[in-house]
C-alpha positions in Angstrom: -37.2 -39.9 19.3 -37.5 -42.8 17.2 -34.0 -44.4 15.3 -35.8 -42.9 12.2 -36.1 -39.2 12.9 -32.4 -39.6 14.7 -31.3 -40.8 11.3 -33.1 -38.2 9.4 -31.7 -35.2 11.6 -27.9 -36.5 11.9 -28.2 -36.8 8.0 -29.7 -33.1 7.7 -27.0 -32.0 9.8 -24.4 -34.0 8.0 -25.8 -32.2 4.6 -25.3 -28.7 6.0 -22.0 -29.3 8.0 -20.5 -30.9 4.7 -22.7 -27.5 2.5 -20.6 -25.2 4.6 -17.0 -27.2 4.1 -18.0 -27.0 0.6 -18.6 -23.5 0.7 -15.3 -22.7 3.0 -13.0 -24.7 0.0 -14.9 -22.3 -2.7 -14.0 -19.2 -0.7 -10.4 -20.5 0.2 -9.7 -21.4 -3.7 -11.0 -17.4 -4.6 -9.1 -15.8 -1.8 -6.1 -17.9 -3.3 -7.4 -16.2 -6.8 -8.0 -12.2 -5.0 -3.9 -12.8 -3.9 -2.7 -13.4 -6.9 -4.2 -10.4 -8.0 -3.1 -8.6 -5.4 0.6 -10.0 -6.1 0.0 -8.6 -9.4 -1.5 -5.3 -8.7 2.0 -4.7 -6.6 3.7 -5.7 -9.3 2.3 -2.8 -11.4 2.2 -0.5 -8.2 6.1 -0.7 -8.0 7.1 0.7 -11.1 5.0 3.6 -10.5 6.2 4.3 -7.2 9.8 3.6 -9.2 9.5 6.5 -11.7 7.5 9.0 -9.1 10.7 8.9 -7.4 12.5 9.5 -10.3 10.9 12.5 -11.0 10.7 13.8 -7.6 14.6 13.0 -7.8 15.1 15.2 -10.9 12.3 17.9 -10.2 14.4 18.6 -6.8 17.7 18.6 -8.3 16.2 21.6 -11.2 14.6 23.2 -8.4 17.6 23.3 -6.4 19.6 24.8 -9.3 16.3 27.1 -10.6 16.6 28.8 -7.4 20.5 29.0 -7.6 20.0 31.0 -10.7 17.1 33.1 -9.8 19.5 34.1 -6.5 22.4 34.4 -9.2 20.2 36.7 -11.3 19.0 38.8 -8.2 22.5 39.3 -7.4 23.5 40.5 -11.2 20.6 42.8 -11.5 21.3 44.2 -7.8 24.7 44.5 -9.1 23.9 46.6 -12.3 21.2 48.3 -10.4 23.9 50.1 -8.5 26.9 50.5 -11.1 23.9 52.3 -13.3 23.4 54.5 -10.8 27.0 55.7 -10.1 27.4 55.8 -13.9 24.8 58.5 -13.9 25.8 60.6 -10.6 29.5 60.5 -12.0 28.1 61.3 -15.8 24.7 62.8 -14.4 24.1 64.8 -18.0 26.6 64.0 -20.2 26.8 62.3 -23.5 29.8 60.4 -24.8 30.8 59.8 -28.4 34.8 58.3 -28.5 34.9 58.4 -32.2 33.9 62.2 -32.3 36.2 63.2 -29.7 39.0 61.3 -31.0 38.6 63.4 -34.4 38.4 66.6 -33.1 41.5 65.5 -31.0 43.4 65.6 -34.0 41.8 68.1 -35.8 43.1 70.3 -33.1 46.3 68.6 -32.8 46.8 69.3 -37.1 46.0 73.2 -36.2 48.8 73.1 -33.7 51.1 71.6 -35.4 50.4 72.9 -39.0 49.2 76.7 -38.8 51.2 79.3 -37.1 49.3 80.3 -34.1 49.8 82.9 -31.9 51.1 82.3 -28.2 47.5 82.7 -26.9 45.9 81.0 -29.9 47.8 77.7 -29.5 48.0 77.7 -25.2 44.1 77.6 -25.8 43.7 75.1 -28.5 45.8 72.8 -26.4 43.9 73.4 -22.9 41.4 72.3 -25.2 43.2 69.3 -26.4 44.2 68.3 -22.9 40.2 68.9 -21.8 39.2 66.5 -24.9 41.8 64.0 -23.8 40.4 63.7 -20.1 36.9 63.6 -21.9 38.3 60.4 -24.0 39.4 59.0 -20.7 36.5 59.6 -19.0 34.4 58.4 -22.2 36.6 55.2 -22.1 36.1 54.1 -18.6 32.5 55.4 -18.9 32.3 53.0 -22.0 33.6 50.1 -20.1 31.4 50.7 -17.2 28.8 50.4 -19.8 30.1 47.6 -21.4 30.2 45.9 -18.2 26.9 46.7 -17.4 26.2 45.2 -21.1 27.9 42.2 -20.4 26.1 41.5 -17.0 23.1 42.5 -18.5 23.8 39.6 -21.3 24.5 37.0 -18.0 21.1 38.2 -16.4 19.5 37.2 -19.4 21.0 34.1 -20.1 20.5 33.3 -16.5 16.8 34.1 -17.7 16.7 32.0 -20.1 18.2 28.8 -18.1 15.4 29.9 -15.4 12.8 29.7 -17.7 13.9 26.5 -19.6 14.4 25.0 -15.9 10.7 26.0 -15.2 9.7 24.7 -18.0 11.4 21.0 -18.0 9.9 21.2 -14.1 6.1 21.6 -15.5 7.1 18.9 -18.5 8.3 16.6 -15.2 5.5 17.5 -13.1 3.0 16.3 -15.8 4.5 13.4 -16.1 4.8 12.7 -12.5 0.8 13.9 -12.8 0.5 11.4 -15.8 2.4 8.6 -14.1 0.1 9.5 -10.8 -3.2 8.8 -12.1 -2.4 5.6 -13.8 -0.8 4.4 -9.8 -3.9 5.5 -8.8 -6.5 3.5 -11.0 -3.9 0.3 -10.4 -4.3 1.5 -6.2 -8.7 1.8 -6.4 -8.0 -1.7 -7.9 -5.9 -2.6 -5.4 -7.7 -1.4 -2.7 -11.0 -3.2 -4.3 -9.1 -6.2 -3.5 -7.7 -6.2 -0.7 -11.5 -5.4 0.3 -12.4 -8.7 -1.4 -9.4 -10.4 0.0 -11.1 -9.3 3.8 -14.8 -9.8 2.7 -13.6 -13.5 1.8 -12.1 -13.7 5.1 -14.9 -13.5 6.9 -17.2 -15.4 5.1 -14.6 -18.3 5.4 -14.8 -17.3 9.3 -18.6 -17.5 9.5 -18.3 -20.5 7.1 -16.1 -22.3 9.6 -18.3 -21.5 12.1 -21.5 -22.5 10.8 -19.3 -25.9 10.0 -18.4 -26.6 13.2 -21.6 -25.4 15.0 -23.7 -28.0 12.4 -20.4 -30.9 13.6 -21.1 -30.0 17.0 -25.0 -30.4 16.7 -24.3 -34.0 15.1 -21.8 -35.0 17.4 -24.3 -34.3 20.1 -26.4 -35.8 18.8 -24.4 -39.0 17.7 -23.5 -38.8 21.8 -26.8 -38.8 22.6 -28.1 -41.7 20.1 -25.3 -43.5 21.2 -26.5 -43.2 24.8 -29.9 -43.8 24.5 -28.9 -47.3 22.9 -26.6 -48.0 25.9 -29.8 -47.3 27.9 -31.9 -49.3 26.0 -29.1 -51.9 26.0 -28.6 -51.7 29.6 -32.2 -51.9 30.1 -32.4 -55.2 27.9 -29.8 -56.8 29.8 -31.4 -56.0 32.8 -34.7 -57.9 31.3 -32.9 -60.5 30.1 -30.9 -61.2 33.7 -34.5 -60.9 35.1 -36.3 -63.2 33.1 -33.3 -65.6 33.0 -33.2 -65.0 36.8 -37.3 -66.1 36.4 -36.3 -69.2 34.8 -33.6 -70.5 36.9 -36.2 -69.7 39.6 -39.1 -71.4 37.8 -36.5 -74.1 36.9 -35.1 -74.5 40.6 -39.1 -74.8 42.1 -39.8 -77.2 39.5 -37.0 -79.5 40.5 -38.0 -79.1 44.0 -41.5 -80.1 43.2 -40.1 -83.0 41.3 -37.8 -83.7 44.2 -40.2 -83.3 46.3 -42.7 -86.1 44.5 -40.1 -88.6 43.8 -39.4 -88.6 48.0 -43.3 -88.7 48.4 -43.4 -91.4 45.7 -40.4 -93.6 47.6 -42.3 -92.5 50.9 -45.3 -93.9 49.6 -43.3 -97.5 48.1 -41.8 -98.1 51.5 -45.2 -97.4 53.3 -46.9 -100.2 51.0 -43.6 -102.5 51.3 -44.5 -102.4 54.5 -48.2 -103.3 54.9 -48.2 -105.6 52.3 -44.8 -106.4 51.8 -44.9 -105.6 47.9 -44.3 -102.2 46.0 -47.4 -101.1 43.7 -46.7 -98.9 40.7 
């Protein structure tokens, strides 16, 4: 591989290592931006959650006392169920009028005590009397047996009255639990489309990373591996270099011998001729 297509590729890797940094900051700044949404979406959530509560709290609480009524009611009408009937097996068939048998009461008593009466006459007009009086009596408690009955019969329907009004404050509750309910839930799909975007942009800043360090890691390898293919190429050179300096100090050394070896020939040959003719010719 030449230094070229090394440079090209480490810069093509630098490009995409740096395009997915890039990317991982964008999708880091918009899960920042999903959070505060999500921060806000709670913040709506809560009151919601608040006033369900609230109504839960206050639908219980009428419940509670709807059904203490309704037992109270059962009770009264149970109660004038049963005095109604002993009314009528102690009265089965009779019909009482105080105000009629008060007057003939003393229509009889005037007779008695105004008209002269015979023995028989007046004994029978006051067995009468006496009849009419435990009649009155009877009439009386019959009339407050009925006015009790009345009177429990005006608690029943009071007691219906509060039952209804309770039921119907419940159902005016319940829709606006119902109400407050469906605008928690549009606020909760929105939240929940979040939090989806909030994982979504997770991962791709996962996979981001990822493809950023696997592009690094390409680059660094192959920074490692330029940088040992040059101490090769270095090593190599300085091995060349030794070896052709070694060649010179070689070539250098065997020229000095042959130097050295012509100046002892040369002095060889001067001391030869000194000899024979006794003079030195250059």
């Amino acid at each position: 591989m030449t230094d070229t297509a090394v440079h090209e590729t480490s810069e093509t890797l630098k490009e995409e290592r740096d395009r997915f940094n890039s990317q991982v900051k964008e999708l880091i700044l918009k899960s920042k931006e999903i959070t505060l949404k999500i921060n806000e979406l709670h913040e709506l959530v809560d009151p919601f959650k608040e006033k369900g509560a609230s109504f839960d709290k206050f639908a219980v609480a009428l419940q509670s006392n709807l059904k203490n009524i309704k037992s109270e009611k059962k009770s009264l009408v149970k109660k004038v169920s049963s005095v109604s009937s002993n009314l009528k097996k102690m009265y089965k068939g009779e019909s009482f009028d105080p105000s009629a048998l008060i007057k003939e009461i003393k229509k009889l008593d005037w007779i008695v005590q105004t008209e002269v009466l015979s023995g028989k006459k007046e004994d029978e007009l006051s067995r009468k009397v006496i009849s009419l009086e435990k009649r009155l009596r009877e009439s009386e408690h019959y009339m407050g047996v009925k006015s009790e009955i009345d009177s429990l019969q005006d608690k029943i329907d009071h007691l219906r009255y509060l039952s209804e009004m309770h039921a119907d404050v419940i159902n005016d509750i319940l829709d606006k639990k119902f109400k407050v309910q469906s605008e928690s839930f549009k606020v909760m799909r929105a939240l929940k489309k979040e939090h989806l975007k909030f994982r979504k942009t997770n991962v791709a800043i996962k996979e981001a990373k990822k493809q950023a360090d696997i592009y690094h890691g390409k680059l660094v390898v192959l920074i490692n591996g330029r940088k040992k293919e040059k101490k090769l190429l270095d090593k190599k050179r300085n091995e060349q270099k030794q070896e052709r300096q070694k060649q010179m100090l070689k070539d250098k050394t065997e020229v000095k011998k042959k130097e050295s070896l012509a100046i002892e020939k040369s002095h060889d040959d001067m001391f030869s001729q000194l000899k024979k003719k006794g003079k030195i010719t250059l």
